[in-house]
C-alpha positions as a printed NumPy array, in Angstrom:
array([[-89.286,  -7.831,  47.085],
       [-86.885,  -6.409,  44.915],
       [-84.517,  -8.542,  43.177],
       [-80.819,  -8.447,  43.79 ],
       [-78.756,  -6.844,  41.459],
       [-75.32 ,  -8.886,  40.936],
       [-72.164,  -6.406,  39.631],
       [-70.043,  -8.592,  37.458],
       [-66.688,  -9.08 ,  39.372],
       [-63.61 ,  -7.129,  37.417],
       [-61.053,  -8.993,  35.504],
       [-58.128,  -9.123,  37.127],
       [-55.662,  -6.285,  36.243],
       [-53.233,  -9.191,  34.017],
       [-56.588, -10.122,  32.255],
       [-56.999,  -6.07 ,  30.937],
       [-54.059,  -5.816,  29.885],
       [-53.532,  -9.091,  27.562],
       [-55.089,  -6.806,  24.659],
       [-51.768,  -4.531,  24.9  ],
       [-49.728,  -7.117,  24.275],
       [-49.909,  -7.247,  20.4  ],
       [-48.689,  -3.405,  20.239],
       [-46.618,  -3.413,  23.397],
       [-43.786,  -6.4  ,  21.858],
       [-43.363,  -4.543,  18.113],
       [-43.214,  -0.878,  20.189],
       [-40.889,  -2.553,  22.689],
       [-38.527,  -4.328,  19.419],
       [-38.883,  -1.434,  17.374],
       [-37.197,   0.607,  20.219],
       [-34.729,  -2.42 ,  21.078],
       [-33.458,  -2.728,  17.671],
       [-32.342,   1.063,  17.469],
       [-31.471,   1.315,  20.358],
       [-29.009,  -1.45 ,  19.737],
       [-27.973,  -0.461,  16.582],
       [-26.947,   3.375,  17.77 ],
       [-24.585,   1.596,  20.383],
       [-23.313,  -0.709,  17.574],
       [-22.229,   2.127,  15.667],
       [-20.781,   3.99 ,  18.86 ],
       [-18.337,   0.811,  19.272],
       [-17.785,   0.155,  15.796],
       [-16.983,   3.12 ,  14.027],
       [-17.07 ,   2.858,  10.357],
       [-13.646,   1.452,   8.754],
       [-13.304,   2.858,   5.217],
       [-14.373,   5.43 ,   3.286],
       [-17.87 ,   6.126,   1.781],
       [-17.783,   7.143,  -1.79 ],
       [-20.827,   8.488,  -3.879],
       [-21.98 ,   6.128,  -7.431],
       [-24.8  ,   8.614,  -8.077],
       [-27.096,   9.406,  -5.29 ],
       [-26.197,   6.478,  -2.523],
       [-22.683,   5.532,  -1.078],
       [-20.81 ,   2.723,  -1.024],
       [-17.826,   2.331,   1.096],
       [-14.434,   1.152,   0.297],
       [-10.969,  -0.016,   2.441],
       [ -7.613,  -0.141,   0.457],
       [ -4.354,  -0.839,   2.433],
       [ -0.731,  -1.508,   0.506],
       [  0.899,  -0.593,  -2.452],
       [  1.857,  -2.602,  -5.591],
       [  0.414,  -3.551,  -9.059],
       [ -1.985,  -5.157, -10.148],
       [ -4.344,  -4.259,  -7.168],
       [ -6.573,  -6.499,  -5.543],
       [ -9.959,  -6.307,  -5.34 ],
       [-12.184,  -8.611,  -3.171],
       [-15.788,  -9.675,  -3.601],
       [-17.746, -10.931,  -0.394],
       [-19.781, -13.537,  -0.611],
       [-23.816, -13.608,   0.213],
       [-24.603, -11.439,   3.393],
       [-21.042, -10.903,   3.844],
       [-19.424,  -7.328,   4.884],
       [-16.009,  -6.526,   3.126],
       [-14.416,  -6.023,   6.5  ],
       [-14.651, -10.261,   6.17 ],
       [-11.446,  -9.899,   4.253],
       [ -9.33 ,  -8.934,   7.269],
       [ -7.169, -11.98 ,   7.546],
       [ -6.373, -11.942,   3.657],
       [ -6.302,  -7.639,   3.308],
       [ -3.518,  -7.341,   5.717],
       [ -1.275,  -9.942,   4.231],
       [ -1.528,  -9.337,   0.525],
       [ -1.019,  -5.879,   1.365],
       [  2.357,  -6.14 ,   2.226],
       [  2.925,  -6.613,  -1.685],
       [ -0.12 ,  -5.307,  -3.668],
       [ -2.456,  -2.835,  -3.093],
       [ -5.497,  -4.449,  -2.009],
       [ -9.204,  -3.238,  -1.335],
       [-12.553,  -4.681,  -0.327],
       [-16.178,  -2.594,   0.147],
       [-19.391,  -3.574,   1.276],
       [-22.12 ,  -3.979,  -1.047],
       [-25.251,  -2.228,  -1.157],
       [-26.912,  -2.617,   1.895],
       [-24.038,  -4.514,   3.777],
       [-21.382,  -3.137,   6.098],
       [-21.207,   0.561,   6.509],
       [-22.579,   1.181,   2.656],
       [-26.558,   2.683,   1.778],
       [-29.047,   0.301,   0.731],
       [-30.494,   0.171,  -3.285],
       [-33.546,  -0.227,  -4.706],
       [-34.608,  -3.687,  -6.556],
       [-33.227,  -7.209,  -6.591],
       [-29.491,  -7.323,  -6.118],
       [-27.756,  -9.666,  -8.872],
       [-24.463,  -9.835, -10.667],
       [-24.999,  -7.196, -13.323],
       [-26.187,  -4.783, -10.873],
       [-23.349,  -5.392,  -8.233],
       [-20.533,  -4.855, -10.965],
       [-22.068,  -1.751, -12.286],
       [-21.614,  -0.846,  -8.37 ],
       [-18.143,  -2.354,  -8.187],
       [-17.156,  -0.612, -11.785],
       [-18.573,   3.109, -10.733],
       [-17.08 ,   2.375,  -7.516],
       [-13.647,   2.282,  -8.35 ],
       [-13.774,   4.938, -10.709],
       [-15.406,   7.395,  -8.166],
       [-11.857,   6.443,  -5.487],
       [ -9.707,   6.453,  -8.234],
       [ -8.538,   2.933,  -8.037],
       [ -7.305,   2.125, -11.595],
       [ -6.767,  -1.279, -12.963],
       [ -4.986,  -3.895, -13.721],
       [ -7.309,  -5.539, -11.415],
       [ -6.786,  -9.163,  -9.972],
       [-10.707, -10.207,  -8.17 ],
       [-11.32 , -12.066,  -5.721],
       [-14.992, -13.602,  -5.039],
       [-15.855, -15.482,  -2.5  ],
       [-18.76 , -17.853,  -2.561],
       [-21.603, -16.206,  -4.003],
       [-19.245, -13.263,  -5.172],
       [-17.445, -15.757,  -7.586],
       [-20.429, -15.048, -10.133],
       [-19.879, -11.164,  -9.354],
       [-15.855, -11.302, -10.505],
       [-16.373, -13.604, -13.632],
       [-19.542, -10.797, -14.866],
       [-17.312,  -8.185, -13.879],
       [-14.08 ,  -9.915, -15.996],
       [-16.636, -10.342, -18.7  ],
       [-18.111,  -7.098, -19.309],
       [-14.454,  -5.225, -18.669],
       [-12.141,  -7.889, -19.656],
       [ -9.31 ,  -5.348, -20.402],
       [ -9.416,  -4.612, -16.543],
       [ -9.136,  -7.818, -15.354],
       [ -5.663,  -9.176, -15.245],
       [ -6.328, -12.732, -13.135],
       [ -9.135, -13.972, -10.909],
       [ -9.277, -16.129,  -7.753],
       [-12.409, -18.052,  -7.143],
       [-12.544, -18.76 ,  -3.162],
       [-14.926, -21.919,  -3.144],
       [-16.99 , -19.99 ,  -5.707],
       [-20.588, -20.5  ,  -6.236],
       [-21.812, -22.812,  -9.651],
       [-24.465, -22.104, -11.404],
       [-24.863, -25.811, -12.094],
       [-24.914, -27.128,  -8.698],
       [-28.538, -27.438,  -9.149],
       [-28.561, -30.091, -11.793],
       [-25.251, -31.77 , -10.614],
       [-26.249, -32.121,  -7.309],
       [-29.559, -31.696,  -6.284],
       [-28.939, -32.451,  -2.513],
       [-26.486, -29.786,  -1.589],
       [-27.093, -27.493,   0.804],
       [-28.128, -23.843,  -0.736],
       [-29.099, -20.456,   0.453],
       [-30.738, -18.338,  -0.972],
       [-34.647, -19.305,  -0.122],
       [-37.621, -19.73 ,  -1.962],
       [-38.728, -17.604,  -4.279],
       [-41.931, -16.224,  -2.154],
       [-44.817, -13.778,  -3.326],
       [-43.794, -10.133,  -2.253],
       [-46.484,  -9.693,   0.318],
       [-44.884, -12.539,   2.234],
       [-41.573, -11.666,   1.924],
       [-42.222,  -7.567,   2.731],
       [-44.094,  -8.853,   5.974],
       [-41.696, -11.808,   7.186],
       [-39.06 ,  -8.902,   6.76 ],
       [-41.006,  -6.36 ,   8.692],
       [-41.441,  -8.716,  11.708],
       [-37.936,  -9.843,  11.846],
       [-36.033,  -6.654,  11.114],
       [-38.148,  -4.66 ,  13.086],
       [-38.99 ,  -6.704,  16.407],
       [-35.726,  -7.335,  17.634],
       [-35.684, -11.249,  16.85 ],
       [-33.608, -11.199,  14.209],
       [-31.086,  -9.532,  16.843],
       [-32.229, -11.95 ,  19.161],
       [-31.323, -14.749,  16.969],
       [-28.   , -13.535,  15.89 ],
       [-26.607, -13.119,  19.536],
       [-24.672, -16.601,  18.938],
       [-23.047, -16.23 ,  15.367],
       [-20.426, -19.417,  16.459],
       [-16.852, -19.169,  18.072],
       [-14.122, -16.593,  16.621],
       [-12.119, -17.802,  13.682],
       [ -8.517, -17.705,  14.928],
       [ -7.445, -15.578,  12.113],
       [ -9.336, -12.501,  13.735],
       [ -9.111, -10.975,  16.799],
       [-12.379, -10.836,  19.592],
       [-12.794,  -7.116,  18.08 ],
       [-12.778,  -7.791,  14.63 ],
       [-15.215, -10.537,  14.969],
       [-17.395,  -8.937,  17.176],
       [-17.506,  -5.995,  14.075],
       [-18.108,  -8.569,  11.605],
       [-20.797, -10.266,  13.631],
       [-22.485,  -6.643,  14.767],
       [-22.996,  -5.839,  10.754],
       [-24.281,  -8.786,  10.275],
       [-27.303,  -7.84 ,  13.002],
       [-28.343,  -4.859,  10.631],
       [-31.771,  -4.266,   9.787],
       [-30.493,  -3.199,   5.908],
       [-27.906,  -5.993,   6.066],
       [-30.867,  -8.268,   6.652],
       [-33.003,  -6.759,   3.885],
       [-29.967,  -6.793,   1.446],
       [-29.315, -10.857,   1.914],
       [-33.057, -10.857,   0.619],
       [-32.286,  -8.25 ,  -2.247],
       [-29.526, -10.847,  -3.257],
       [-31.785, -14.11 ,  -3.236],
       [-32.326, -16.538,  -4.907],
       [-28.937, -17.29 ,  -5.997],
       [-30.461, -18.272,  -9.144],
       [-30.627, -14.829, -10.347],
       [-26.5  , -13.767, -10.952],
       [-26.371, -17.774, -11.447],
       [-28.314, -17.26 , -14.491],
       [-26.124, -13.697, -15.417],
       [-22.744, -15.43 , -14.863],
       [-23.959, -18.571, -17.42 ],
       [-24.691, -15.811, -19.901],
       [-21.395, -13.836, -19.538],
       [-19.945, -16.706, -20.877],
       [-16.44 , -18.966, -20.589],
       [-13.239, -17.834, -19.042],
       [-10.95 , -17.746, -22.547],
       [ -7.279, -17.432, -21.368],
       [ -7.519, -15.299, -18.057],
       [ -5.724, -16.449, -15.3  ],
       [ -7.531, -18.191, -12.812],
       [ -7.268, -20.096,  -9.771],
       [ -9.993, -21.622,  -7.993],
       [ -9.612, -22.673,  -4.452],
       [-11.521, -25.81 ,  -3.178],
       [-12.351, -26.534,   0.088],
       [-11.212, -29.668,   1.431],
       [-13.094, -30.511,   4.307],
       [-16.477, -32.579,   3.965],
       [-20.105, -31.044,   4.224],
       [-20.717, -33.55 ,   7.117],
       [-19.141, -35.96 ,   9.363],
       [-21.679, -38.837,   7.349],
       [-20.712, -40.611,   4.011],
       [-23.278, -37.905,   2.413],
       [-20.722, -35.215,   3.302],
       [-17.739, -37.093,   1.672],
       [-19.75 , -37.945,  -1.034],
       [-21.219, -34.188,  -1.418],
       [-17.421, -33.012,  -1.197],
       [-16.52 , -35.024,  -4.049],
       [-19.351, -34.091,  -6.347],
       [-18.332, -30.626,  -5.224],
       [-15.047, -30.825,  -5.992],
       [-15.515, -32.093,  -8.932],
       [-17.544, -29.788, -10.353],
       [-15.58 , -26.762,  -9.185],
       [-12.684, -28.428, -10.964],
       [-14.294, -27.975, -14.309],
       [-15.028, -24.286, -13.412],
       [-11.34 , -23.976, -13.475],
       [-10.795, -25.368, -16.531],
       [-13.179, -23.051, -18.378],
       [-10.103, -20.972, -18.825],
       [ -6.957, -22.398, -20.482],
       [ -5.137, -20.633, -17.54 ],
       [ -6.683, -21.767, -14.985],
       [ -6.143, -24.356, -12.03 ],
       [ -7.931, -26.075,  -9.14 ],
       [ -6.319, -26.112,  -5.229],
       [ -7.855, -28.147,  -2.528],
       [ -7.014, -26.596,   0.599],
       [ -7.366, -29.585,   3.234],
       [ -8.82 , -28.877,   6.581],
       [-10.694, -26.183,   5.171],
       [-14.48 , -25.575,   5.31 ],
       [-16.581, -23.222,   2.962],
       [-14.767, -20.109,   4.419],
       [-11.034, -20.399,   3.252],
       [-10.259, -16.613,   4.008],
       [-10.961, -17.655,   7.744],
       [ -9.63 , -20.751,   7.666],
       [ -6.189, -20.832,   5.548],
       [ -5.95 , -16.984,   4.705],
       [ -2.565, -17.266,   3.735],
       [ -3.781, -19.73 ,   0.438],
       [ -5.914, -17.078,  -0.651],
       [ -2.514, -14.833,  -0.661],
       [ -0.975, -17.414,  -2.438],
       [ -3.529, -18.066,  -5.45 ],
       [ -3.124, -14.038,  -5.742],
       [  0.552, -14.361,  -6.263],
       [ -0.136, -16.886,  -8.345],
       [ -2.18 , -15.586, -10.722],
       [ -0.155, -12.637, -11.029],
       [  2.823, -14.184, -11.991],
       [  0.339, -16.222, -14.967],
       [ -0.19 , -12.284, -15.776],
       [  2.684, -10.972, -15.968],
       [  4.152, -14.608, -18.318],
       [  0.228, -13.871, -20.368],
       [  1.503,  -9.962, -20.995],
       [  5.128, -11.65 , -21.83 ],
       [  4.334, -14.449, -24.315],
       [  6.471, -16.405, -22.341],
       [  3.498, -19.166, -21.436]])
């Protein structure tokens, strides 16, 4: 008798196709992402103009007229186009510009790590290449207060006044080891090139971003909805890793030095880290220690700006203007002798 042969019974059709699924999500992200990004750049057309500092572009927005003119430094992952709220008020007295940074906003990418001395060579050939002479008075936000005191080191006959908008320390770390930093761990390259590939290129980092917290009232739905869309870049994503650790222009701005006689205003926020006695007691440490920033220069002065959280510009944009006005007036009684 012959025996029976049994046919194996087929997998179902879901079963086959489980294998595709590895190269079907990155083929189906890689096509989200651009896809997303072209109509990003349909609806938000490039404000600014792009200028060449030697093979790449960076792009720049100036608005107003008036001496000394304002420049202002974003801070980490940040595109200049941030500065809205503060841009269109100073400008009604000084001419005032900000730009994106390599790899943020509508300017091209650069190649290596992306710390202080590197961002004001930008910044310097920058400005030279638009034709923006100084007197300059900068303005750094956050991580782009070690940016302005590198640039008023290395071109100190430039740099008429500076205003520190809750500016980064470079001895946080030692002061106070529990605060809250960004910047990330300083990972082997392999790690870092492939957690970037995955999350630029799949679409999750988009994914993740679709909730980037309500508008500031300062802005209107369109302006935020630029800010937050340039934020969603693949290169703006890359660059915030080009620009970490924070320990890198930390280390640059300690070597530039002290702040001698410039005029300088640093602005504090004044609301606490947390709604816990950690948060109070974080604020104070904070405070305290961006006080004696301030005082590095023997024209320079600490504001608390109550009810305001790490991002002043967004929060009381018209005490940024302030400072500015400020600090030029300590310019122009510096150039007088008459302080």
């Amino acid at each position: 008798m012959d025996a029976k042969v049994v046919q194996p019974k087929p997998s179902p059709r879901w079963k086959r196709l489980l294998w595709l699924l590895p190269l079907a999500l990155p083929a189906y992200g890689l096509v989200y992402v651009r896809i997303a990004e072209w109509r990003d750049r349909q609806r938000f057309p490039q404000i600014g103009t792009s200028m060449d500092v030697g093979g790449r572009s960076l792009n720049l927005s100036c608005s107003g007229s008036g001496s000394p003119t304002v420049v202002l430094e974003s801070g980490f992952w940040q595109p200049g186009y941030s500065w809205t709220p503060v841009q269109r008020r100073l400008a009604t007295t000084n001419r005032t510009c900000w730009y994106d940074r390599a790899g943020n906003g509508w300017s091209d990418p650069a190649p290596g790590k992306r710390f202080s001395d590197s961002v004001v060579s930008d910044l310097h050939r920058l400005l030279a290449a638009a034709h923006v002479a100084p007197p300059y008075v900068l303005v750094g936000h956050s991580l782009g207060g070690y940016h302005v005191r590198v640039f008023n080191a290395r071109y100190p006959a430039e740099v008429v006044g500076l205003v520190l908008v809750d500016p980064s320390n470079e001895d946080v770390g030692t002061r106070i080891p529990d605060m809250p930093r960004g910047g990330g761990p300083n990972l082997p390259p392999v790690i870092v090139h492939t957690v970037d590939f995955i999350v630029r290129n799949t679409g999750l980092w988009r994914w993740l971003m679709r909730d980037q917290g309500s508008r500031p009232p300062m802005l209107t739905d369109r302006e935020w909805a630029t800010i937050t869309s340039l934020r969603r870049q693949r290169k703006s994503i890359w660059e915030a890793g080009q620009e970490a650790p924070e320990r890198g222009s930390a280390a640059i701005a300690r070597e530039a030095g002290g702040l001698d006689s410039v005029p300088l205003i640093v602005l504090t926020r004044g609301k606490p880290f947390d709604d816990t006695a950690r948060g109070e007691r974080l604020l104070r440490a904070w405070t305290e220690l961006s006080g004696e920033l301030a005082h590095r220069s023997s024209r320079g002065s600490q504001r608390i700006v109550a009810g305001a959280d790490h991002f002043i510009q967004y929060d009381a944009p018209d005490a940024v203007v302030e400072a500015v006005h400020s600090v030029v007036k300590r310019a122009e009684e510096r150039s007088t002798g008459t302080r």
